[in-house]
N, C-alpha and C positions, 0 to 999 in steps of 0.2 A: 453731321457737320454742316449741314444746311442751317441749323442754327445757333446763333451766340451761345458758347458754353457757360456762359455767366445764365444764361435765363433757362439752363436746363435743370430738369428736377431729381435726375440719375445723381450731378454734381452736386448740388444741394445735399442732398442723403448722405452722399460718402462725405464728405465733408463733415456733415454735422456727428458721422461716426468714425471719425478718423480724419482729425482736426490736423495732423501731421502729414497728412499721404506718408503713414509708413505700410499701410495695409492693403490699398487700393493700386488697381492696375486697370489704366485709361487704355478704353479702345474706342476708335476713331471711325464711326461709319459711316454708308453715301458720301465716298471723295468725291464719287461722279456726278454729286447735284450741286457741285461749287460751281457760281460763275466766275468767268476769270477776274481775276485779279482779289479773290476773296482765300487762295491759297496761302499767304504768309502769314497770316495768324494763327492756319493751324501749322504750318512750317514750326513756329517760336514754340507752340504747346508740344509736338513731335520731338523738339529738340529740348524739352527741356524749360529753357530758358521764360515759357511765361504757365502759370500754373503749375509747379513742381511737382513730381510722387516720387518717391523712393523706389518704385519699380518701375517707373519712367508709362511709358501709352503706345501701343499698338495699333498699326491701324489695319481695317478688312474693308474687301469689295466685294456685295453679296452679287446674286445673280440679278438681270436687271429684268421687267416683266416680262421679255419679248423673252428670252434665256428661262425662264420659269415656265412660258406655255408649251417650250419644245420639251419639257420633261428632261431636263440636261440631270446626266449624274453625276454624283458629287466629284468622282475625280474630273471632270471635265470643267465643273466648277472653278474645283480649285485654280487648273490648268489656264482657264481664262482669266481669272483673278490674279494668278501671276503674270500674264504676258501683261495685262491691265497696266500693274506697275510699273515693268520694265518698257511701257512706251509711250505714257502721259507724264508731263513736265507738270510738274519740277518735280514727281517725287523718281519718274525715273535716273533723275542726277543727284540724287542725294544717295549716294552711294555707301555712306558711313552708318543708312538707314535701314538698309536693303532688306535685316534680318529684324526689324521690327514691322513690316508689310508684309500683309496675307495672314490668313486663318492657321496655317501649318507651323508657324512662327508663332502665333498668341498660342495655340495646342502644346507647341515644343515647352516654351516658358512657364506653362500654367503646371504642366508634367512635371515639370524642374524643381518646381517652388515647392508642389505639393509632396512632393520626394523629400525635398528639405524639410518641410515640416514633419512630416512622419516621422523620419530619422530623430530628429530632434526629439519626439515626444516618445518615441516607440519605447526604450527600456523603462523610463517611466510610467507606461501602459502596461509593458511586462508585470514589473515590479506588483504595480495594484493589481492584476488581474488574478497574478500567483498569491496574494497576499489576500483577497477575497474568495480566493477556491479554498484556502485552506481554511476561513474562518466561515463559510459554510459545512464544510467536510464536517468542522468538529463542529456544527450546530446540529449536524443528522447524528453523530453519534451521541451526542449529551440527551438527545429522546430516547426513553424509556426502552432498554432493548426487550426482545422477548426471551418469553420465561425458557424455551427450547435454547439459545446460545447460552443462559446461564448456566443450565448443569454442565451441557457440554463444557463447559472453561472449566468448571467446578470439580468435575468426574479427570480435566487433561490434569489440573494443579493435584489433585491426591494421588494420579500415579506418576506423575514425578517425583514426587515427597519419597514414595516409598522404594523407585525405582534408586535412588539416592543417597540412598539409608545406608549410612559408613558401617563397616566392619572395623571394630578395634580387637587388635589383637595385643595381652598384655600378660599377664601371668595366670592365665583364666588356666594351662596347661598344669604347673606346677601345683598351684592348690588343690587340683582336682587329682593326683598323684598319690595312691596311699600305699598298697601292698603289690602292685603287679610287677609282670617281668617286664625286663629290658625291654624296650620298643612296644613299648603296649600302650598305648594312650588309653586312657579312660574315655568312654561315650558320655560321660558326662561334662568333659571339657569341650567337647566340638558342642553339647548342646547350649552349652554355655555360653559358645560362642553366637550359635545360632538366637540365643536370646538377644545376645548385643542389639542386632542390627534388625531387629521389629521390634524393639522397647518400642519405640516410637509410634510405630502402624495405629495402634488405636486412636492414637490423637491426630495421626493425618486423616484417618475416615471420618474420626467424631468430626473435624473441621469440615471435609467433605459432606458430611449429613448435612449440619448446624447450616452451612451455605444454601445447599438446595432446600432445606425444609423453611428458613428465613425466606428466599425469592418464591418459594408455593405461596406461601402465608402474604408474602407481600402481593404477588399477582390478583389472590383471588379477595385480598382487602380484609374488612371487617366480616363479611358473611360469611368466614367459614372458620374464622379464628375460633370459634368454640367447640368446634366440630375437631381438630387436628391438635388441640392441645394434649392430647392423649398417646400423641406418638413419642417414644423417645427411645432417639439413636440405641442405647441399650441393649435393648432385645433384640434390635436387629443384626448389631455389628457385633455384639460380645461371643456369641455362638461361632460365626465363622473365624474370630482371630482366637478364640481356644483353640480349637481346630490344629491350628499351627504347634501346639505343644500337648506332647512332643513331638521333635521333626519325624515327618513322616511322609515318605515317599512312593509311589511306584512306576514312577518313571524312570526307570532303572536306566534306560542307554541316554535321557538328556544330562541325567544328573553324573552318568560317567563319563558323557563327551566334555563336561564342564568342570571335572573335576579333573583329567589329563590334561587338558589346557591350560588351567590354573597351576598345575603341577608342573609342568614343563618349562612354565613364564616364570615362576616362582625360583626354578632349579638353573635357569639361563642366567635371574639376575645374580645367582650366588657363583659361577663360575670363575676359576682364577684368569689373573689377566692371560696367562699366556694360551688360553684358549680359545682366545679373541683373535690373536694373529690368522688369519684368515691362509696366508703361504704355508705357515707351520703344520694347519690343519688338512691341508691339501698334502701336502707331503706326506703327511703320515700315514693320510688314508690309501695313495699311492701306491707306499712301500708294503700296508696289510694286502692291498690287492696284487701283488706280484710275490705274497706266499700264497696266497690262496683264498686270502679271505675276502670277497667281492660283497657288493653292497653294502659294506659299512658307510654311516652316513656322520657327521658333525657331531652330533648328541650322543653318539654310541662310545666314542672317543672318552666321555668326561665319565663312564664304570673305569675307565683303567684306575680313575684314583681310587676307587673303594668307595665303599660308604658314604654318604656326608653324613657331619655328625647332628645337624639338623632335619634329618631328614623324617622328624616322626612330626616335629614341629612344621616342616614345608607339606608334609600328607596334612592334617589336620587343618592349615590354611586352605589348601587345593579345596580339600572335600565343604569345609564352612560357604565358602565362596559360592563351589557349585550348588548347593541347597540355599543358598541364595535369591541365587539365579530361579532354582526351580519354585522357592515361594514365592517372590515378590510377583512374577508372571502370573501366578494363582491370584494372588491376591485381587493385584490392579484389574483383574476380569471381574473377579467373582464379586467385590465391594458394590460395586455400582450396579451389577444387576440385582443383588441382593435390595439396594435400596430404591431401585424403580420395582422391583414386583412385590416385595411386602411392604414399600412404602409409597409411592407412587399408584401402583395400583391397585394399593388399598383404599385411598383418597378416593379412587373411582370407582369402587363397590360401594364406599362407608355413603359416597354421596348424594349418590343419583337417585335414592327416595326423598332425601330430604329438597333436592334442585325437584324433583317432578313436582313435590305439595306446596314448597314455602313458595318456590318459584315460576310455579303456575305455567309448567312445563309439560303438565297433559292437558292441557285445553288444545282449543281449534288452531290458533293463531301460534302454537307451540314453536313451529320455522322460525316464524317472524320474532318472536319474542325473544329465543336464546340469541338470534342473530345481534340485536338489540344489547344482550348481556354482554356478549362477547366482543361488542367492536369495539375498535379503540376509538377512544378519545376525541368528541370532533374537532376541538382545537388544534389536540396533537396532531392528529390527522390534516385537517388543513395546513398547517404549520409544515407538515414535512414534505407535502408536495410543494411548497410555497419553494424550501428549501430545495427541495432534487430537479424543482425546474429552474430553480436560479446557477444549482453549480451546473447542472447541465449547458445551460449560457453561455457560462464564465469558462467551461470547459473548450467548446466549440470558440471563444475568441482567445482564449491564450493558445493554444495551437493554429492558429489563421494570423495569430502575433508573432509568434516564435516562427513561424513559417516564411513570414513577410520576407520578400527578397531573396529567399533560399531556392 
């Protein structure tokens, strides 16, 4: 304030970058080196009324040298910089001013502004920060995953396939009917049935080979493509799904806990409505218990009708289901080891003479060289840490955004 604002170079700048004063905010320092009568000029700039900003000007009173050599600390500063104002004229009569004088006052409004702006820009910031995590995310997943997650997916999608695999039940009973007694089903309609619901199995593992033996083939490139064309699904998978015919079991108590269960659920859904009445059925069981008959339970109630006249048809559903249950279990195990030990790690006997001579895998330097085969990509490799330290960033500021003000 000791000298003309017009010849200073702080004003020059702002000015020349905010030709408005919509962005700048005037602070006003050494009141204490005005002589008198040089106060009302910056009175007019204080007020407004000569040099405009849209955030109007501030004024502070630092400490003075004598104040500086006693080591004063900052609240004592402040402390003095306010009594300053409240007892040098004119600004201590300008009363309309009071809260634009002192440092704590230029701090309060700077906090305010900057609040405001944040606000203002923060869901914005949101917006692109969650909108660039996500387009990194899928830039680490679009790099070549490795060949271990492929079969894993590959091995989860074929027993699901199989796990899946519908039972149709249709006239497979009566065609299979030629000379027996009453209530005799033929074992060749349950295997019938049992055919239904593994037609399929071959062609969910063939898938399941065709996937994993494609990702070998593509992992290991052109240098082994001549070497593995000799595999096929075939031999490996045709042995284990004969197997399956005919059914053949001996796990006699899973295949009867799964065939009572099915037998039960099968026999609830066919029950008449009125033994669904829940009062009815307590009644009656009530009434057997006070002759003598104790522990009868809900399900024992539905022999009083007799027979059902499905019921050669509801055993033959029960027992297809449980042998089901106890093949598909077999299978989804046994497929996939079957095609990691005679195919997988045949790959790994068939190879390893031809990796030690073509690939120059017994010499000295043998470490260094396979390390060299096997690393990935150094682009890819650059590239993915480029990416897992960017969403790492982007991670750390959208949670420091989302957090803002919370």
């Amino acid at each position: 304030m000791r000298d003309d604002i017009d010849n200073q170079g702080a004003a020059d700048l702002a000015h020349t970058e905010d030709p408005l004063g919509e962005r700048t905010i005037g602070v006003l320092t050494k009141p204490d080196t005005l002589q008198r009568g040089e106060e009302r000029t910056w009175m007019k700039i204080l007020e407004g009324s000569s040099h405009p900003l849209k955030h109007g000007y501030f004024m502070m009173k630092q400490a003075s040298p004598e104040e500086l050599e006693k080591r004063m600390s900052f609240e004592d500063a402040r402390k003095s910089e306010r009594e300053w104002f409240q007892t040098n004229a004119p600004w201590k009569d300008m009363s309309n001013f009071h809260n634009r004088m002192g440092t704590r006052n230029l701090t309060k409004e700077l906090s305010r502004l900057l609040g405001a702006v944040i606000n203002q820009a923060l869901p914005k910031l949101c917006k692109m920060s969650k909108e660039s995590l996500q387009q990194v995310s899928h830039d680490i997943a679009a790099l070549p995953p490795p060949v271990v997650k492929t079969l894993k997916v590959s091995f989860s999608n074929a027993a699901l396939h199989i796990r899946d695999s519908g039972i149709i039940y249709g006239e497979n009973i009566q065609k299979s009917i030629t000379r027996e007694l009453p209530f005799n089903v033929p074992f060749r309609a349950k295997v019938a049935l049992v055919e239904q619901f593994y037609a399929d199995w071959h062609r969910y593992c063939q898938t399941c080979f065709d996937s994993i033996y494609g990702a070998t083939l593509t992992e290991l490139q052109m240098l082994v493509d001549h070497h593995f064309t000799q595999f096929n699904a075939t031999a490996l998978l045709d042995h284990m799904l004969k197997l399956e015919d005919p059914p053949f079991t001996l796990n006699d108590h899973y295949f009867a806990t799964y065939r009572d269960k099915y037998l039960s659920r099968y026999k609830e859904a066919r029950q008449p409505p009125d033994f669904i009445d829940g009062q009815a059925v307590r009644d009656a069981l009530s009434a057997l218990a006070a002759i003598g008959l104790d522990g009868l339970k809900d399900a024992d109630l539905a022999r009083l009708r007799g027979p059902d006249p499905y019921e050669e048809e509801l055993t033959v559903m029960a027992e297809t289901s449980a042998y089901f249950h106890v093949s598909y279990k077999r299978i989804i195990d046994n497929i996939p080891r079957i095609i990691d030990h005679d195919f997988l790690h045949s790959i790994g006997k068939k190879i390893q003479d031809m990796m030690i001579q073509d690939l120059s895998l017994g010499a000295e330097d043998a470490t260094e060289r396979a390390g060299r085969y096997l690393a990935e990509d150094d682009q890819v490799r650059a590239q993915r840490q480029v990416w897992l330290r960017k969403k790492e960033r982007l991670t750390i500021i959208q949670n420091k955004l989302f957090n803002f003000g919370a």
